[in-house]
C-alpha positions, 0 to 999 in steps of 0.5 A: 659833572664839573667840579673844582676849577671847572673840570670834568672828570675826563679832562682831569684824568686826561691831564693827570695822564698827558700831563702831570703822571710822575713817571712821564719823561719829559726833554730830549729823547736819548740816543739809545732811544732812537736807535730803538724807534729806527730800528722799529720804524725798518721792522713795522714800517708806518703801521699806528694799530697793532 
């Protein structure tokens, strides 16, 4: 059921998680970061689902 502004429980916990969660960091990612995604990309290759 649909409430307040017209949003469903799903789309409202979709936002919260995507979107609003205090903890989520946003901008540009730093160099130790992507170090850290190269470095993983040479060890599991292209694989999504562990």
């Amino acid at each position: 059921m649909c409430i307040g502004l017209n949003r469903c429980g799903k789309s409202c916990r979709q936002r919260w998680l995507n979107y609003l969660k205090p903890g989520i960091k946003r901008g540009d990612i730093s160099q130790d970061e992507e170090d850290m995604i190269i470095r993983l990309h040479r060890l599991l290759g292209n694989r999504s689902l562990l």
